[in-house]
C-alpha positions as CSV (number, residue, x, y, z in Angstrom):
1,X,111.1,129.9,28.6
2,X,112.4,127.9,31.5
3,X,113.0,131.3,33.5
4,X,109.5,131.9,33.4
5,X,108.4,128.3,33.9
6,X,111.0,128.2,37.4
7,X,109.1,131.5,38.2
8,X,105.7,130.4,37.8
9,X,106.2,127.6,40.1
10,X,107.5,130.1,42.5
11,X,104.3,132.0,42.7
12,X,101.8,128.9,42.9
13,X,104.4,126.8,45.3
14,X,106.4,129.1,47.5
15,X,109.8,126.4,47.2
16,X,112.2,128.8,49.6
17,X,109.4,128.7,51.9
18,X,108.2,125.3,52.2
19,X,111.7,124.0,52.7
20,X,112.7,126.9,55.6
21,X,109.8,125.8,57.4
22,X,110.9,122.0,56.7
23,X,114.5,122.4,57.8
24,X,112.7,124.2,61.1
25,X,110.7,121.4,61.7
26,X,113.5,119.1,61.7
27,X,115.0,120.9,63.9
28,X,111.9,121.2,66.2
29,X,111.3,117.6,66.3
30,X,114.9,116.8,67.5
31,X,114.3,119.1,70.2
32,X,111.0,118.1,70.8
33,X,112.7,114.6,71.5
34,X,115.6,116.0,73.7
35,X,113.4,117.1,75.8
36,X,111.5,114.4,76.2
37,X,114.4,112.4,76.9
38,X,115.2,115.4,79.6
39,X,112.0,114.9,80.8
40,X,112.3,110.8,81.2
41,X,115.4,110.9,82.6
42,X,114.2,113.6,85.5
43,X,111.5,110.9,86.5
44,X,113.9,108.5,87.1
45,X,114.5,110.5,90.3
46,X,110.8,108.3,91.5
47,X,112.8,105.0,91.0
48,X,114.2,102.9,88.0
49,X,110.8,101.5,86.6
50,X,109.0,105.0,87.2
51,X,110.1,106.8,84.0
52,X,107.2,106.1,82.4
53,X,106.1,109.7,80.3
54,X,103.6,107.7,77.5
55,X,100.1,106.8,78.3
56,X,100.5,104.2,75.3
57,X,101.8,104.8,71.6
58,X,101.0,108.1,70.0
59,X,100.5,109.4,66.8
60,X,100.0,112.4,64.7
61,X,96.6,112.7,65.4
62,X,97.5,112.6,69.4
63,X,99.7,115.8,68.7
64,X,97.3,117.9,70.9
65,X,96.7,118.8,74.7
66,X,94.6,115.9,75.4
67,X,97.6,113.3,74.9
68,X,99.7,115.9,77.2
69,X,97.1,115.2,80.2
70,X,97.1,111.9,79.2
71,X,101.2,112.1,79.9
72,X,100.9,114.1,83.0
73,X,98.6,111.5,84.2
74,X,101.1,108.4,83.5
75,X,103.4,111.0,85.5
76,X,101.5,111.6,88.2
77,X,101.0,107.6,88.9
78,X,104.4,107.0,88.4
79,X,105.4,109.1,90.7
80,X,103.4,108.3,93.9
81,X,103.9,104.7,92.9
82,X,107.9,105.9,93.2
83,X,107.0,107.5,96.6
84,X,105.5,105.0,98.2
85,X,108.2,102.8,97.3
86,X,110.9,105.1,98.4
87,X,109.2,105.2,101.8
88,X,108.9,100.7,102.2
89,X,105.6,101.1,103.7
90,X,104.3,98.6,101.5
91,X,106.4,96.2,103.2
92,X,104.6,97.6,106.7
93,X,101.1,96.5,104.9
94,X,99.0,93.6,105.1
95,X,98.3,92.2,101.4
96,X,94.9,93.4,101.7
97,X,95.9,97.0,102.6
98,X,98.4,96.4,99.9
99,X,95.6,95.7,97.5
100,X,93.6,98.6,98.2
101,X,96.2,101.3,98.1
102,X,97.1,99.6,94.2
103,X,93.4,100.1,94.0
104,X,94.0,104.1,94.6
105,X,97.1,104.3,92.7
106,X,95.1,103.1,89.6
107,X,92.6,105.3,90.2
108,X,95.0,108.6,88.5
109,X,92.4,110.9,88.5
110,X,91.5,111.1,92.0
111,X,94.9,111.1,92.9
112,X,96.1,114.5,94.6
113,X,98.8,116.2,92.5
114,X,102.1,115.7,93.1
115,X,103.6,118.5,96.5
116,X,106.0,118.7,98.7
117,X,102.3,119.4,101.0
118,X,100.8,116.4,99.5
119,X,103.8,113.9,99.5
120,X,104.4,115.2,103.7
121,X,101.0,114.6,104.4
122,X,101.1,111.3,103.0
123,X,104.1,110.2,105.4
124,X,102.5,111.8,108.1
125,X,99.6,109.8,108.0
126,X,101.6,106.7,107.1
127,X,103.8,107.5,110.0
128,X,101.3,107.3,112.5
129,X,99.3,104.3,111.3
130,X,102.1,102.1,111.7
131,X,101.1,100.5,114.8
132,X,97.8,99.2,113.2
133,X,99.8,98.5,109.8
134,X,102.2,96.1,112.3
135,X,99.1,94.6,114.0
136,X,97.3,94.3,110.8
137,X,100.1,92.7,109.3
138,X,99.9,89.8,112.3
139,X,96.7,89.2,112.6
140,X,96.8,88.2,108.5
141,X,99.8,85.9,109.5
142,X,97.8,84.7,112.2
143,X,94.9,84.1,110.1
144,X,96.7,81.9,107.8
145,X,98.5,80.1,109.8
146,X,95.8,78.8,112.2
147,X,93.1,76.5,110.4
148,X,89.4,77.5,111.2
149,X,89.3,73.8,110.7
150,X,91.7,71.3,110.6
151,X,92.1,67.2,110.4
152,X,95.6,68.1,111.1
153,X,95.9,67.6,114.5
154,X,99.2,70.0,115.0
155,X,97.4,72.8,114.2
156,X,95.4,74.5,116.7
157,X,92.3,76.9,116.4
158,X,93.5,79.8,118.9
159,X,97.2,80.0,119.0
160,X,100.3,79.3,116.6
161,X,102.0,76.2,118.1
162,X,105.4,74.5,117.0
163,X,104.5,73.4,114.0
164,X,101.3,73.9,111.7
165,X,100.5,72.0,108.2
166,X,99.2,74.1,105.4
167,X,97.6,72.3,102.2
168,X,97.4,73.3,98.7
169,X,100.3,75.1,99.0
170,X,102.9,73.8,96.3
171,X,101.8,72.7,93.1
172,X,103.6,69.6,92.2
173,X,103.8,68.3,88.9
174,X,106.4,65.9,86.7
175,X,107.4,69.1,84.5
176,X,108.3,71.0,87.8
177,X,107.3,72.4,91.4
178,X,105.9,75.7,92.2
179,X,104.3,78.1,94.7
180,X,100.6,78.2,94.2
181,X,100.1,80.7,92.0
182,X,98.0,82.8,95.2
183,X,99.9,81.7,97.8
184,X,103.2,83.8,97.6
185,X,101.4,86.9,99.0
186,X,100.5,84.9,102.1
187,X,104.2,83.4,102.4
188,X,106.0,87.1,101.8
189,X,103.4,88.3,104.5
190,X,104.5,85.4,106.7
191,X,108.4,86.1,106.2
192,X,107.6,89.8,107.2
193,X,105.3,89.2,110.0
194,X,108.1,87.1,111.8
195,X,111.0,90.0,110.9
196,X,108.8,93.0,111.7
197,X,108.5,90.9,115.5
198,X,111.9,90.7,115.4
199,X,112.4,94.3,115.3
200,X,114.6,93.7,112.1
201,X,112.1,95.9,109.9
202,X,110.6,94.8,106.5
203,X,112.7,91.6,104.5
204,X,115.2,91.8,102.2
205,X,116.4,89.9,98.9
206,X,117.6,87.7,98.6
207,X,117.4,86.5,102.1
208,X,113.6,86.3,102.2
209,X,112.0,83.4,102.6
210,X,110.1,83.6,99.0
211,X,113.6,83.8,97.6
212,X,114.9,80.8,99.4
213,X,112.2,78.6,98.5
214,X,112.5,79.5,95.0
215,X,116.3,78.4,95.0
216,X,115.0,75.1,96.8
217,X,112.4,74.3,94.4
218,X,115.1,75.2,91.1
219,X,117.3,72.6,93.2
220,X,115.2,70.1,92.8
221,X,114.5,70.2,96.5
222,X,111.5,69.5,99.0
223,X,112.7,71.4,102.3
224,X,114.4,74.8,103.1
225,X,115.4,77.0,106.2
226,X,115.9,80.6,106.9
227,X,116.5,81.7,110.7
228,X,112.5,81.5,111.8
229,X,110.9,78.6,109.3
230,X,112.0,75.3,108.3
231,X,109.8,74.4,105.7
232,X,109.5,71.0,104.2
233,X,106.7,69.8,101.1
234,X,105.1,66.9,99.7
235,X,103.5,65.7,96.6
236,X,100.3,66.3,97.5
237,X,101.4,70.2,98.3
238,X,100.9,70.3,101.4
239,X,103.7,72.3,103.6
240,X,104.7,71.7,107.2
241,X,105.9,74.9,108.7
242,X,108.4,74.8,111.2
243,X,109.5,77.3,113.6
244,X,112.2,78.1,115.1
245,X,111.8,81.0,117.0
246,X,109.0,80.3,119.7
247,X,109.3,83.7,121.3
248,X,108.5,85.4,118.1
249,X,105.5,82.7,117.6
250,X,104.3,83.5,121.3
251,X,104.4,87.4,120.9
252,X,102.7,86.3,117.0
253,X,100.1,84.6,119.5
254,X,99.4,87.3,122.0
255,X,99.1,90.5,120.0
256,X,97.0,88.6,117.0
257,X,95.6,85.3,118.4
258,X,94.3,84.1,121.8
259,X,91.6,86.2,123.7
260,X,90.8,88.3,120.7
261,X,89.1,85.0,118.5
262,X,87.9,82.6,121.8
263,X,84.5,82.5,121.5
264,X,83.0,83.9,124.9
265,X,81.4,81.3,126.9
């Protein structure tokens, strides 16, 4: 009786069967995972933080080629976004410039797919755009550091002198000092500005200026220096700027200030 009972379960529910194509699914699904741990580590090849594979968490239902675009895609952004870092032309850009090419990055699907063609074409072009990424760079610096108006009578409207006062730069509080939370861009465009005139190329950490405030401010300090600035701020967050490398502010002055902004008479 319990022959035939073993053997008509057999027949409905084919046992030898269900658990071959279970023991072959474990195994799939291991290697399913190695080699998407294969396939991580190979991105890592676009930099440290550009290993990304997932668009987001997946499921069973996303087992199907429209998650697989979705992955290529996360890829694809990933790896320009590991190109263009590889090749420090960000540090060549003006924040605006800077902004718009995140813009593009974000923008996956008009990206161009990832060549050797595509990537050369890319620094190609950046290649020979950086004269106007330099001069584009300056004439932000420029804009920032001369007031449009001023009651600050060190600061002038055409040129960079000595010394120029900046407001609303720190945020001071009892519970701590801090950057303003939009003026670091304009300070790490500042700290390049003066090292790209220096011919030294692009900053560094921790010897950027951003850096060495930060240390000031955990310090519990109100002034810093680097080898151009000597920076000093005040409770109401304003900053005075000093420099201390003239001939970089004069060059600063000639290829982004004077003639180009004096009204014509």
């Amino acid at each position: 009786m319990k022959k035939a009972e073993t053997t008509d379960i057999e027949k409905w529910v084919p046992i030898k069967n269900m658990i071959a194509q279970y023991d072959r699914a474990r195994v799939e699904v291991r290697q399913g995972f190695e080699l998407l741990s294969k396939a991580k580590s190979r991105m890592k090849v676009f930099g440290q933080y550009r290993d990304r594979i997932f668009p987001d968490r997946i499921s069973d239902f996303d087992l199907g080629n429209y998650v697989v675009l979705q992955c290529y895609e996360v890829m694809k952004k990933g790896a320009w976004e590991g190109v263009i870092e590889k090749s420090q032309i960000r540090s060549l850009m003006s924040e605006v410039s800077n902004k718009k090419l995140s813009e593009q990055l974000n923008n996956v699907k008009e990206l161009p797919e990832v060549t050797v063609e595509n990537i050369q074409a890319l620094l190609d072009n950046l290649h020979k755009n950086i004269p106007n990424l330099l001069i584009e760079t300056l004439r932000e610096s420029f804009e920032f550091l001369r007031p449009h108006y001023s009651k600050h009578k060190t600061n002038t409207e055409f040129e960079v002198g000595e010394k120029v006062i900046k407001q609303s730069i720190f945020d001071m509080h009892s519970y701590g000092n801090r950057l303003g939370y939009y003026r670091e861009s304009e300070i790490r465009s500042l700290d390049n500005a003066f090292h790209l005139l220096d011919g030294k190329g692009p900053v560094r950490y921790p010897g950027d200026l951003l850096t060495v405030i930060r240390e000031a401010l955990s310090n519990s300090l109100q002034e810093c220096d680097t080898d151009y600035f000597h920076l000093k701020w005040y409770k109401n967050g304003n900053c005075h700027i000093k420099f201390k490398r003239m001939d970089l502010v004069q060059e600063l002055n000639k290829r982004a200030g004077g003639d180009r902004i004096k009204p014509v008479n």
